[in-house]
ROFI-590621 format. One record per residue (C-alpha): x, y, z; residue in one letter. Coordinates in steps of 0.001 Angstrom, whole numbers, always signed. Example, Ala and Ser with C-alpha at 12.3 -4.5 7.8 and 13.67 -1.06 7.14 Angstrom:
2
ATOM      c1      c2      c3 rest
ATOM  +12300   -4500   +7800    A
ATOM  +13670   -1060   +7140    S
This chain:
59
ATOM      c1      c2      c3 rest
ATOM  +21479  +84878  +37267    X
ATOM  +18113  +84035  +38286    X
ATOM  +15396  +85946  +40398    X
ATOM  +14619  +84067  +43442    X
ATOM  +10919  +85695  +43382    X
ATOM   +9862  +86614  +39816    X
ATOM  +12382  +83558  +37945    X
ATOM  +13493  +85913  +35349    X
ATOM  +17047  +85652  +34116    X
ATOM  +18759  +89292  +35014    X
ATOM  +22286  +89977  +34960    X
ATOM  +22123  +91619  +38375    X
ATOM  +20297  +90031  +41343    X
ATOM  +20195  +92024  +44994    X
ATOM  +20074  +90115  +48313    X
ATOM  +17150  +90628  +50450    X
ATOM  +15147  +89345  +53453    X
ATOM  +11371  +88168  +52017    X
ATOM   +8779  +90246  +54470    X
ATOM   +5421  +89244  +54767    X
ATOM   +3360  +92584  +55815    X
ATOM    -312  +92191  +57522    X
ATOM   -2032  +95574  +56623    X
ATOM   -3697  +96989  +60527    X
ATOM   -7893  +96273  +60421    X
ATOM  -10083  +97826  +63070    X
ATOM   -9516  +94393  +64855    X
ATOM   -5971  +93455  +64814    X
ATOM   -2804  +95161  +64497    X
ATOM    -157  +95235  +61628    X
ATOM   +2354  +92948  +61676    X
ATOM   +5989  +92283  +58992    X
ATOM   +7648  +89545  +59452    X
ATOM  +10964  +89711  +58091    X
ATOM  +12774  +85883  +57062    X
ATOM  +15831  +85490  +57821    X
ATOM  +17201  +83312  +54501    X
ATOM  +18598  +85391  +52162    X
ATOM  +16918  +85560  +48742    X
ATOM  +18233  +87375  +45326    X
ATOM  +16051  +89154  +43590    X
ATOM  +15688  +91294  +40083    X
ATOM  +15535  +94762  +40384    X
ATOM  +11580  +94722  +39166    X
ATOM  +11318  +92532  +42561    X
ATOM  +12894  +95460  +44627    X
ATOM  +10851  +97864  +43472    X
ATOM   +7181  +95826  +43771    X
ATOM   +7496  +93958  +46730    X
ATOM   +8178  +94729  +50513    X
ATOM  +11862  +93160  +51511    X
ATOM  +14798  +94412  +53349    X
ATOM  +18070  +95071  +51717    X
ATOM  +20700  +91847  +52975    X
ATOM  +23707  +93378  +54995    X
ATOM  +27212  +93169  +53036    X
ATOM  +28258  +90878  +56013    X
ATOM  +25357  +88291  +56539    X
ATOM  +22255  +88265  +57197    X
């Protein structure tokens, strides 16, 4: 299988939701916008980049 971020061949890929997080600043406000296509990704992925796990039954 293939990682949907990185493109490294694993042999076990996770689905996730992509989220794009926007750090707070003294003049705006945080913000994570979770995707709602589901991705697979390597476990390296999971553990570097912000994502939410894909529920068993959909997204």
């Amino acid at each position: 299988m293939t990682c949907e971020s990185c493109g490294a061949d694993d042999d076990t890929v996770y689905p996730v939701h992509r989220m794009y997080v926007t750090p707070a600043d003294w003049d705006t406000e945080g913000r994570e916008v979770v995707l709602d296509e589901v991705e697979r990704w390597c476990y390296a992925c999971c553990t570097h980049y912000p994502h939410r796990p894909a529920s068993a039954g959909g997204s």
